[in-house]
Structure formats: structure tokens, C-alpha cells
C-alpha positions as a Python dict, from the first residue, in 0.01 Angstrom:
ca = {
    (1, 'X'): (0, 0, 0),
    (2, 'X'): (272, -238, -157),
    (3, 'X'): (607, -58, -37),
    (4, 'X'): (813, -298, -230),
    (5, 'X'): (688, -122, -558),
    (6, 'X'): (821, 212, -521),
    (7, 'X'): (807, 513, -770),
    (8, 'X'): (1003, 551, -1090),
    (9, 'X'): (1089, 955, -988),
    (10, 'X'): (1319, 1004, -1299),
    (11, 'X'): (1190, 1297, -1510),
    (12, 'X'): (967, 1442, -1247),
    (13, 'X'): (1177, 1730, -1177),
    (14, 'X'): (1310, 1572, -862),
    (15, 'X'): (1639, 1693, -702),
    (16, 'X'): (1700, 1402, -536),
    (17, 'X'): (1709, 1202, -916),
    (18, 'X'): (1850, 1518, -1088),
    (19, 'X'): (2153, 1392, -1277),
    (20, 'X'): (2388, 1689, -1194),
    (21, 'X'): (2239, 1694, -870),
    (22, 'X'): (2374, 1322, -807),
    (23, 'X'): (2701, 1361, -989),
    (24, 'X'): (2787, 1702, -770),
    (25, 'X'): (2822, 1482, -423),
    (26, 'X'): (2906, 1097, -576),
    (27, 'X'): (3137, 1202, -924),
    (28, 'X'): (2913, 985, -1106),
    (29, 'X'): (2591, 1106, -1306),
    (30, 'X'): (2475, 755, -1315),
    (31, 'X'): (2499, 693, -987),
    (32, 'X'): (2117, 571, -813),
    (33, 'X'): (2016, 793, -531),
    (34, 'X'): (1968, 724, -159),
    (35, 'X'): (2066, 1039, -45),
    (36, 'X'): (1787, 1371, -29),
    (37, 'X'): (1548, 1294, 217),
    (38, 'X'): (1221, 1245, 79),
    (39, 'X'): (1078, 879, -38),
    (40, 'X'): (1037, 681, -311),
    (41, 'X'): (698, 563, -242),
    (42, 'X'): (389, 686, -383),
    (43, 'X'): (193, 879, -76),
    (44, 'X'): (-132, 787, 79),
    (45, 'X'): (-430, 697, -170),
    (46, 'X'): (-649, 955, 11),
    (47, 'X'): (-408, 1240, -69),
    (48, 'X'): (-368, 1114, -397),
    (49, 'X'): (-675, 1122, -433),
    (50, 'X'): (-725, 1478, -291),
    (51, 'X'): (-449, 1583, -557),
    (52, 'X'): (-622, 1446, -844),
    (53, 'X'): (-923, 1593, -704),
    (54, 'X'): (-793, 1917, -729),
    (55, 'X'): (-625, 1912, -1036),
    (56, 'X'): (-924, 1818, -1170),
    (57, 'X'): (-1132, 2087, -1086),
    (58, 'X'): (-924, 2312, -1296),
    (59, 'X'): (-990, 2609, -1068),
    (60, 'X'): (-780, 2724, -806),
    (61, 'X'): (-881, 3058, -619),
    (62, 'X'): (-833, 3133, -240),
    (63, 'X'): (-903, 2860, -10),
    (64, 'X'): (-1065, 2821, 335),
    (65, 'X'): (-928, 2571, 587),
    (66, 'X'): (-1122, 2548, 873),
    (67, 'X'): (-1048, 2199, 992),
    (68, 'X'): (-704, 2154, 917),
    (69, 'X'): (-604, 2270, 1256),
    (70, 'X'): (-884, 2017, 1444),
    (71, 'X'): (-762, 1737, 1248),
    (72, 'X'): (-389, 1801, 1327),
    (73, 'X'): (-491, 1791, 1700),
    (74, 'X'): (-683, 1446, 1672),
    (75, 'X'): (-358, 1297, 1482),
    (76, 'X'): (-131, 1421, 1763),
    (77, 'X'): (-343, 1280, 2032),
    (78, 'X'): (-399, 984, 1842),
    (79, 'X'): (-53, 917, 1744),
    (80, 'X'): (152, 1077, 2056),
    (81, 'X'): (-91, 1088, 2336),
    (82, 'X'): (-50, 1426, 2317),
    (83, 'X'): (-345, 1675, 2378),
    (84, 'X'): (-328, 1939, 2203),
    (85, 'X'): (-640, 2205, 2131),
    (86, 'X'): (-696, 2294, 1789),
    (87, 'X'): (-640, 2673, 1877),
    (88, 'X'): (-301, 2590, 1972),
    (89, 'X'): (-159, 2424, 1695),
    (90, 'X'): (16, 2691, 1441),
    (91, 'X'): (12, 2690, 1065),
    (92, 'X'): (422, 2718, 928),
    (93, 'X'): (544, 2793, 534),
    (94, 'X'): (771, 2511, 623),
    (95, 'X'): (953, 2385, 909),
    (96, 'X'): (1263, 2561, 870),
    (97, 'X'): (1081, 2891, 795),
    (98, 'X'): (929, 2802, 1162),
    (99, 'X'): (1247, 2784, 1295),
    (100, 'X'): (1437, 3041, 1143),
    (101, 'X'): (1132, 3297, 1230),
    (102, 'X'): (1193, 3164, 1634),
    (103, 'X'): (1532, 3195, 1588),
    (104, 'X'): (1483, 3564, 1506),
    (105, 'X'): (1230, 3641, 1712),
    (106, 'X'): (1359, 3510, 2064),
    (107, 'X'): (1714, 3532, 2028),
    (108, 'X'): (1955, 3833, 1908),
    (109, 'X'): (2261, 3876, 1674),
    (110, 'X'): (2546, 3752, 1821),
    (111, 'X'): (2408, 3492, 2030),
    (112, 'X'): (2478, 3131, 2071),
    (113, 'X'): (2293, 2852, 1960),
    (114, 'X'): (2361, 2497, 2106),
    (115, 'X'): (2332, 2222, 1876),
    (116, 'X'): (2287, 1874, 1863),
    (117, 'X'): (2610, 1727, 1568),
    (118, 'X'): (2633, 1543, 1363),
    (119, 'X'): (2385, 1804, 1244),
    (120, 'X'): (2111, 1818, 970),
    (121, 'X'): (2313, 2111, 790),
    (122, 'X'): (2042, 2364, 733),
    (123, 'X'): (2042, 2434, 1158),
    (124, 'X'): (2460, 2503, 1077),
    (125, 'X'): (2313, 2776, 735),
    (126, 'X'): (2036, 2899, 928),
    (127, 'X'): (2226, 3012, 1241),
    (128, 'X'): (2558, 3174, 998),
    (129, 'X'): (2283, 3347, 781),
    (130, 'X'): (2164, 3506, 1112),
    (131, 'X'): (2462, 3608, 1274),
    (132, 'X'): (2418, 3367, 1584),
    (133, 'X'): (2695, 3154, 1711),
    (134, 'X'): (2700, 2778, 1677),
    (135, 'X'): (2764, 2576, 1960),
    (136, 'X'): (2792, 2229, 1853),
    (137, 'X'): (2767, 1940, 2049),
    (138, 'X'): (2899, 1657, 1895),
    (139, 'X'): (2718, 1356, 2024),
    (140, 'X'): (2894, 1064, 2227),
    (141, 'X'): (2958, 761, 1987),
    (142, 'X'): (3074, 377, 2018),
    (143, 'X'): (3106, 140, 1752),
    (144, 'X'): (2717, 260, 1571),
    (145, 'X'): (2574, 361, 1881),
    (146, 'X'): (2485, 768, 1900),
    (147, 'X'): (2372, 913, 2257),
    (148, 'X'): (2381, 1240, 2448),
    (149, 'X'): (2608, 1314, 2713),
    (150, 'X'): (2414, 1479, 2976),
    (151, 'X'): (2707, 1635, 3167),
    (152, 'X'): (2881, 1777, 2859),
    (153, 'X'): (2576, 1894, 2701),
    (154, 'X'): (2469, 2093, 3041),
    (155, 'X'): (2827, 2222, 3043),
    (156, 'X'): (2767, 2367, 2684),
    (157, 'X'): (2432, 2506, 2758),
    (158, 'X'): (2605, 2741, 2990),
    (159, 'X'): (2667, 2939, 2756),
    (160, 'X'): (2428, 2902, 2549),
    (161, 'X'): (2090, 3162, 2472),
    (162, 'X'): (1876, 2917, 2255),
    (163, 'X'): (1922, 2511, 2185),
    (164, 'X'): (1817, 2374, 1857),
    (165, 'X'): (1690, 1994, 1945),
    (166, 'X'): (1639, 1766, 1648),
    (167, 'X'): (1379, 1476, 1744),
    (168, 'X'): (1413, 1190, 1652),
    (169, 'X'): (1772, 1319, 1577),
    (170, 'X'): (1827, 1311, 1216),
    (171, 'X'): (2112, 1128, 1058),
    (172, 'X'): (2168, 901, 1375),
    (173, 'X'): (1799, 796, 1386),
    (174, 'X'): (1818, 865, 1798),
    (175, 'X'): (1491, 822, 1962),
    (176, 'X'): (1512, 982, 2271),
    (177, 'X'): (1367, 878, 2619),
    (178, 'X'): (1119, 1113, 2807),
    (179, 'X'): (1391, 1136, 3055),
    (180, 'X'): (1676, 1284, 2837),
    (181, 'X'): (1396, 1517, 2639),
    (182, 'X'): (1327, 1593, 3044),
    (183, 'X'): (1686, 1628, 3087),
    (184, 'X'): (1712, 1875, 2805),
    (185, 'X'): (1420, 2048, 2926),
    (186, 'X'): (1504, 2162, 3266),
    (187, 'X'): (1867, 2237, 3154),
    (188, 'X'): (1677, 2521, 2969),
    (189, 'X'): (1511, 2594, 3195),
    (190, 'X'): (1769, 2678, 3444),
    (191, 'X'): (1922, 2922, 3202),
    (192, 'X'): (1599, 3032, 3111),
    (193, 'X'): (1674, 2979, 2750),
    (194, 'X'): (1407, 2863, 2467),
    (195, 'X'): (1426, 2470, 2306),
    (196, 'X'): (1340, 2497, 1932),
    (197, 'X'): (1264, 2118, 1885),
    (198, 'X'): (1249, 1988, 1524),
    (199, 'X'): (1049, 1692, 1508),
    (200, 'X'): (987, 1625, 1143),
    (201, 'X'): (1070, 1300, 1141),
    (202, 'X'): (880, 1212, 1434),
    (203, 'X'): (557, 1039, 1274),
    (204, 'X'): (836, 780, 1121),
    (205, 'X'): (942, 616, 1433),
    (206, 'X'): (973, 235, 1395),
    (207, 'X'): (746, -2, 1597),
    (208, 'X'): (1075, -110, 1855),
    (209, 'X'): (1075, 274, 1937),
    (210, 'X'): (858, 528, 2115),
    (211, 'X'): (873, 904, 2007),
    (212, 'X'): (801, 1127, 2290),
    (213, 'X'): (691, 1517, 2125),
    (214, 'X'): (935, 1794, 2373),
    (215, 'X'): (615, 1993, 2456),
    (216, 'X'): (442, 1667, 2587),
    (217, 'X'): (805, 1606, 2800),
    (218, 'X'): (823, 1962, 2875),
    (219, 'X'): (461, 1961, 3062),
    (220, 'X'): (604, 1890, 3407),
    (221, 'X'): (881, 2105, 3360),
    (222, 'X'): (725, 2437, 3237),
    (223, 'X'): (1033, 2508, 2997),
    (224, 'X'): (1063, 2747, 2734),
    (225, 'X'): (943, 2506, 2444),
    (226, 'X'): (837, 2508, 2076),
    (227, 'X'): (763, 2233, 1911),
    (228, 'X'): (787, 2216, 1498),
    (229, 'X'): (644, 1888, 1313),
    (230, 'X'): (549, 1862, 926),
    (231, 'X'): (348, 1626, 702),
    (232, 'X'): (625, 1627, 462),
    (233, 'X'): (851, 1341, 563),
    (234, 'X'): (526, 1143, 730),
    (235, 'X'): (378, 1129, 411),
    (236, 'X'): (632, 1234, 147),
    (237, 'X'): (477, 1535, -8),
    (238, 'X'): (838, 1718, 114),
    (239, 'X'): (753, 1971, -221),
    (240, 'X'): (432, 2107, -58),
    (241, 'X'): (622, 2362, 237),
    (242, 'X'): (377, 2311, 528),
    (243, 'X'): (469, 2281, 905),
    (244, 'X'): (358, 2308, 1229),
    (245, 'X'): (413, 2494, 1541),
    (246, 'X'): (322, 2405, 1909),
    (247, 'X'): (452, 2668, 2187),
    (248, 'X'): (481, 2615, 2570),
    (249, 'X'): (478, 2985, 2678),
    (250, 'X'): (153, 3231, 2589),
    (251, 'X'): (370, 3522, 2509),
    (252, 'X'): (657, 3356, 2281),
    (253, 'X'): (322, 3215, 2118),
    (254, 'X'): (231, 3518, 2062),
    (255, 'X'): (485, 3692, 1910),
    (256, 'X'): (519, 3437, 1683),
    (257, 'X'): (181, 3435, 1537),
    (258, 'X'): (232, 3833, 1546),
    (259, 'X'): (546, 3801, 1318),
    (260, 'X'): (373, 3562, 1084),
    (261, 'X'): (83, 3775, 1070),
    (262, 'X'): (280, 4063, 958),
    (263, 'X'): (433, 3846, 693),
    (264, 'X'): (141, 3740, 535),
    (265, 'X'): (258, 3389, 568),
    (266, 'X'): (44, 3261, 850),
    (267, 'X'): (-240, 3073, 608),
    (268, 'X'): (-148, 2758, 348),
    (269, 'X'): (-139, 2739, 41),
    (270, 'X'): (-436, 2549, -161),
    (271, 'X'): (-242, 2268, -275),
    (272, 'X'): (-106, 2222, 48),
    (273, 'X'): (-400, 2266, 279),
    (274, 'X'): (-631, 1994, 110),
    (275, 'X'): (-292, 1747, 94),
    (276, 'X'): (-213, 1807, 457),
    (277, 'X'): (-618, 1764, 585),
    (278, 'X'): (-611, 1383, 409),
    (279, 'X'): (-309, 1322, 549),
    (280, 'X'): (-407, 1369, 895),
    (281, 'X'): (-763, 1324, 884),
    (282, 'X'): (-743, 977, 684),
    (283, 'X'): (-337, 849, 699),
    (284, 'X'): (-363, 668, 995),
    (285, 'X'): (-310, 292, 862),
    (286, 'X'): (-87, 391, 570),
    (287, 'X'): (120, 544, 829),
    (288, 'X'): (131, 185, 1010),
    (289, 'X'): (206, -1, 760),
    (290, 'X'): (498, 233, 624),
    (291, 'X'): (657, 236, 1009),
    (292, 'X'): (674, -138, 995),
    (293, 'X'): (843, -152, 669),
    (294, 'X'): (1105, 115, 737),
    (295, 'X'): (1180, -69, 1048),
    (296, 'X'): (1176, -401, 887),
    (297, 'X'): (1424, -272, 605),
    (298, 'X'): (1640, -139, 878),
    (299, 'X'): (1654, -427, 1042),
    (300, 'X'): (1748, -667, 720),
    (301, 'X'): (1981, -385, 633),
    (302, 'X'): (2166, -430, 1009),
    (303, 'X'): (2153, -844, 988),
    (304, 'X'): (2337, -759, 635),
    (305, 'X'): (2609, -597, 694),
    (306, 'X'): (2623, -783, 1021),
    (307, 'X'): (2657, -1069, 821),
    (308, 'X'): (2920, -963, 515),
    (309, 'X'): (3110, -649, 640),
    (310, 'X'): (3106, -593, 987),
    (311, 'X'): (3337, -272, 931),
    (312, 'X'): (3060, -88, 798),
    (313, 'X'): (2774, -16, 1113),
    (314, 'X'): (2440, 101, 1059),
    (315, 'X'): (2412, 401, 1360),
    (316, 'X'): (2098, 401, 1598),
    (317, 'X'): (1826, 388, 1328),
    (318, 'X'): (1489, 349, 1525),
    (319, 'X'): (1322, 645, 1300),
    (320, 'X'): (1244, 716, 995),
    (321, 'X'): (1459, 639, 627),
    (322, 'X'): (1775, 769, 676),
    (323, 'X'): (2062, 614, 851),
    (324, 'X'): (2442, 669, 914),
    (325, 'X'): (2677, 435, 838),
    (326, 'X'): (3011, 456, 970),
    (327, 'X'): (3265, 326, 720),
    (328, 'X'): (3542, 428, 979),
    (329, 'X'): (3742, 25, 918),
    (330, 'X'): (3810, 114, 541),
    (331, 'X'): (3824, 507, 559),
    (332, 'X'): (4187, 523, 496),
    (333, 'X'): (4190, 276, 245),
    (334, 'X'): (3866, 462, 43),
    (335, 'X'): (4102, 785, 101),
    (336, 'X'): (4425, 632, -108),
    (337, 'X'): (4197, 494, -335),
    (338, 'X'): (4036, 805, -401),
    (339, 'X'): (4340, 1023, -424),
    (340, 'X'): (4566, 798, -612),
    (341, 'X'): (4276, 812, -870),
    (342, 'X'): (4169, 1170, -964),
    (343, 'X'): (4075, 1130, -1306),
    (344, 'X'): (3856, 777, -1184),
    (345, 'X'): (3693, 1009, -933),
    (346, 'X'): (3701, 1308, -1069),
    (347, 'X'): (3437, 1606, -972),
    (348, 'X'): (3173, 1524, -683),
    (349, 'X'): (3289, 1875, -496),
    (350, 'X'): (2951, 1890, -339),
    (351, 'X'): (3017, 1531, -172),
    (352, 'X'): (3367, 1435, 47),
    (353, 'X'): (3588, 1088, 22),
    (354, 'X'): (3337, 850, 80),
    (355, 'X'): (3033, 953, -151),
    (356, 'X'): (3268, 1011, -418),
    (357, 'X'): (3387, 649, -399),
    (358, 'X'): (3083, 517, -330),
    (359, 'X'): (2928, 696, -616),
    (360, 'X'): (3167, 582, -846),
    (361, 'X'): (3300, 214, -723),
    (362, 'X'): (2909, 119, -633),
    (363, 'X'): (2704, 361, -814),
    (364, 'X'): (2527, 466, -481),
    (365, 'X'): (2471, 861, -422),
    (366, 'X'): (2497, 914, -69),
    (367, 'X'): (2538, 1242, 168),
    (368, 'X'): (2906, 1277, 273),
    (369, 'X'): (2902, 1278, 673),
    (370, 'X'): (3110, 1587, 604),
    (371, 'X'): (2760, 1739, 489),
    (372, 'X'): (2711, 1741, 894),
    (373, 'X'): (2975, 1818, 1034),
    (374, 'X'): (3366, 1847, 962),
    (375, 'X'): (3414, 1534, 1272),
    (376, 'X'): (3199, 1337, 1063),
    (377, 'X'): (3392, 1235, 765),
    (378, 'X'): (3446, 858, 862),
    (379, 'X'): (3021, 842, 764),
    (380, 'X'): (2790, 918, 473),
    (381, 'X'): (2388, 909, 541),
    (382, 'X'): (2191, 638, 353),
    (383, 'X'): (1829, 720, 240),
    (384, 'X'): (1627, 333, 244),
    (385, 'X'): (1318, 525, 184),
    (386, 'X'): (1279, 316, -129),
    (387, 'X'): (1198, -37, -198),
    (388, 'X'): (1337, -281, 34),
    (389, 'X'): (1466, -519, -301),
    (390, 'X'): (1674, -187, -468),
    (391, 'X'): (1822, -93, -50),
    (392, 'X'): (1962, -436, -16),
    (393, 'X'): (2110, -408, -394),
    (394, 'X'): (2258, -124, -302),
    (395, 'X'): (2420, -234, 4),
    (396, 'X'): (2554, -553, -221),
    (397, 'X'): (2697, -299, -414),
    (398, 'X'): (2880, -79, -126),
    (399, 'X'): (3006, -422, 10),
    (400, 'X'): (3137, -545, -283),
    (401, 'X'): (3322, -193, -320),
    (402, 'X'): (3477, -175, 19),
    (403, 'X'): (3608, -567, -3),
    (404, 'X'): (3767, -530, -328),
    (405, 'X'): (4012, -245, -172),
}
């Protein structure tokens, strides 16, 4: 694979290069998009291959899926060291279906759920839509640098009845240690209170980093535990809703597969199922190879703004292809900018200050860091799942913007 040729995604019904998609958070239709989380880059040739394959057949009745399972166990043990038996390992309609359902299932109305902020803003919708309680944890920071406080977070779990653990944690890019994931585990599991842990980014870790899954961490500590992972960031087939689920405790396991049953949404799709079994059974190297670019872009991204504008800081990023990046130095400056302009930056209500300036002074659609949290606004997220030669443009761009203030 040649990462530095990336897709040309305009007119494929994609949200993330929908025009009024783009102009509701940056003010600017035009803008070029680094902001929904999928990738620009065309996915593995084997599931390519597997979708042309099947498109090509022309016929598309009920499938069967017997190995999917067995080849999701060899890429976990292969990948994470973790064994897991094929019989364990849970079919999802989508991660956050996975973790909406556990929500349901093992906590109540009213309840609180401890979370993990700046916050991937579905967990904030998922736990208002069910009448639980957020509890959110806003994460210790210093000048780019994202990590949990272990005294405030156990303080907070007090009075919690579920925690919702994002990991790697999406936007900082934190790749926990086994001995915080350890941490967070036995803090459970004195209040005898279940970890959903989100790991959907976790195949995406860069080659200076080690992802540890929760239930491998959680093995000497016999919490409460379910693990959720995906194909759909690994390999960027985000459209096809297919997840994973991986449970510590017999009974929670259990009911879960119970629920789903009764659902009729415990078997995939076609589409999905034949995607997901080339993806594990054959995406091995391509997975490789993408890790080392996403880490190499990261790092050319950090020497860059190292370099030219040391007010704006690239945040942890040793996962996947998003990134924060506080712009806290010129914030007030953006703001009277912004403001003293209306008609220049006019519309963009689905974005805040920053990725309506940025979408109009460098024509670069972003996420507002408002998007995760109200503490936040001093960020936006940047998406460098794309060609490394169109990130560093980009970032040219932003700098460029920012200096002429």
C-alpha cells in the first residue's frame, strides 16, 4: 500500500466530504476535511477484493459465518497477546450499539456513569438518551500532555455505578500503561461496578506505543469488564456497523448475548461479515505498514509545529489519526477575530470559535474541542488519516492563519 496516495472521497456520499456537512462546524463549504473519523486511504487489497467479489456475484441472500469468530481470536492473540477462545468473542451491530445495550442492561435509570473528558461525544448522547448521570472526569493536562489522575478519578468512582473507559483514549491519543488500565480495574472492582472499555481505536497504536486490551489487564484482577473493539477504524470500512464484544464475568456475558438474541441483532450482515473475515484473517501487514505511517505523520506533524508555532501543541498522539491540538496561545486573539467579523464567519453553528476560524482563515474543517466537552474550547481535533503531503499543507495553512492575527 502507498499511503501517500490517498482517496479522492468527494461524491461518494461521504459525511465527512459532504459540503453542508463541512460548512455546519468550519462556516466555509469549501473548506477540506480533517475532521470525521474515518480515513482517506483505500482499505486492505484483500477486502477490496472481498467487496468486489461480492458485488460481483450479483446475489445476496442470507449468509453463514462460521469462521469469523476463530479468525477474530487469532488477530487478538496475534496482535495483543491476548488469548481469547473463539466462543468468547461476541458479534456487535456496531460498537456503540454494544455499549449502549451494556449500558442498559447492567446499569438502571438514574444512575451515574463516570467518564473519561475530553470525551468522544456519543458516550455524553448515549448516557442523556438513557437517563443515566454523567460523571465526567476531565483528564489532568500540561502544555500537550493528557494523563489520568489516579486519586481524583478513584474519588469520582465513589459514586459512580458504571465507568465508560475509552482505550486508547480518543481525541488525546492516550495509550495507557497496564498499570493505570490495572488501576482502573481494581477501582471497579472495589465498588463492584462494571468497566465498559471502548477500544476501537486500539489496532491503530503507533510503533513507540504498546496497547494493552482492559480484559487482558483485568485478568489478575477479576473486575467487572467488557471489552468492545471494531474493524472499522483498523481498516476504514467505518460504513459497515460491525463490533465486537469480550466479557470478564459468565453471567453479564450472558445476559448480553440474551438481549441481543431477543433483538435479532446478534448475527452480521453479508456485506459486513465477508469484509470483517479478510480483514482479520489476511490484514496483518497492511495493518503494519499503516501504524508506521500514522506514527511517522504524527511525528513530522509534532517537529512542525515545533518548529514554526510553538503555541499550537499536538496532545499525546501515540494512536491512531486523530489528534488534539491545543491552540490555547492565540485563543483570545481567534475569539476577537471571530466576533469582530460575523458576516466573514458567518454560520458554522455545528462547530465553536476555533473551527469556524480555521475553516474560514485556512480552509481546514476541524471538530471544535467544544464537540467534547464545554472545558475544551481552547482545542479542535485534527483527523491526519489522509496523505501525509495534504496533513502538512494543512498545517501550513493553520500556521499561516494563527501568525497573521
Amino acid at each position: 500500500m502507498n499511503f501517500d496516495i490517498s482517496a479522492d472521497r468527494r461524491n461518494t456520499n461521504s459525511i465527512k466530504w459532504n459540503r453542508d456537512a463541512i460548512e455546519n462546524i468550519s462556516a466555509n463549504p469549501e473548506a477540506e476535511p480533517f475532521w470525521v473519523a474515518d480515513m482517506d486511504f483505500y482499505p486492505e487489497p484483500h477486502i477490496q477484493e472481498a467487496g468486489k467479489v461480492l458485488a460481483g456475484l450479483g446475489i445476496y441472500g442470507y449468509p453463514s459465518f462460521p469462521k469469523d469468530a476463530l479468525a477474530v481470536s487469532h488477530w487478538l492473540r496475534a496482535k495483543h497477546s491476548w488469548i481469547v477462545p473463539e466462543e468468547k468473542i461476541i458479534f456487535a451491530q456496531g460498537l456503540l450499539h454494544a455499549l449502549s445495550l451494556s449500558m442498559n442492561l447492567f446499569t438502571k435509570e438514574g444512575d451515574k456513569i463516570l467518564v473519561c473528558s475530553p470525551m468522544y461525544r456519543p458516550f455524553r448522547e448515549i448516557t442523556a438518551r438513557n437517563k443515566r448521570v454523567l460523571i465526567e472526569h476531565n483528564l489532568s493536562y500540561d502544555s500537550g500532555l493528557f494523563h489520568l489522575d489516579r486519586e481524583r478519578f478513584a474519588s469520582e468512582a465513589e459514586q459512580a455505578d458504571a465507568i465508560i473507559f475509552c482505550s486508547p483514549q480518543n481525541p488525546t491519543g492516550i495509550v495507557f500503561t497496564e498499570e493505570e488500565l490495572r488501576f482502573v480495574m481494581e477501582t471497579a472492582k472495589k465498588r463492584d461496578i462494571p468497566v465498559i472499555s471502548d477500544e476501537i481505536h486500539s489496532d491503530l497504536v503507533h510503533p513507540n506505543a504498546k496497547h494493552i486490551p482492559a480484559g487482558l489487564a483485568n485478568e489478575r484482577v477479576g473486575a467487572k469488564c467488557i471489552t468492545l473493539f471494531a474493524p472499522s477504524k483498523t481498516f476504514n470500512i467505518a460504513g459497515e456497523h460491525c463490533a465486537f464484544a469480550v466479557f470478564s464475568d459468565n453471567s453479564m456475558e450472558e445476559k448480553f448475548r440474551e438481549a441481543e438474541s431477543a433483538l435479532w441483532l446478534d448475527e452480521p450482515g453479508l456485506s459486513i461479515g465477508e469484509l470483517a473475515y479478510a480483514a482479520y484473517s489476511k490484514g496483518g501487514e497492511y495493518n503494519k505498514a499503516l501504524c508506521r505511517y500514522l506514527g511517522e505523520t504524527a511525528s513530522e506533524m509534532r517537529k512542525y509545529l515545533e518548529a514554526n508555532c510553538p503555541g499550537l501543541k499536538m496532545a499525546n498522539g501515540d494512536a491512531s489519526f486523530v489528534t488534539f491540538i491545543d491552540c490555547g496561545e492565540y485563543y483570545q486573539r481567534i475569539e476577537t477575530e471571530v466576533l469582530s467579523h460575523p458576516d466573514r464567519y458567518k454560520g458554522g453553528e455545528g462547530g465553536g470559535i476555533l473551527s469556524r476560524f480555521f475553516g474560514v482563515a485556512a480552509g481546514v474543517a476541524m471538530n471544535d474541542g467544544t464537540w467534547f466537552g464545554d472545558a475544551w474550547q481552547n482545542f479542535v481535533r485534527f483527523n491526519y488519516g489522509t496523505s501525509r503531503n495534504r496533513v502538512m499543507k494543512a498545517l501550513e495553512r493553520m500556521v499561516r492563519a494563527v501568525k497573521s492575527l
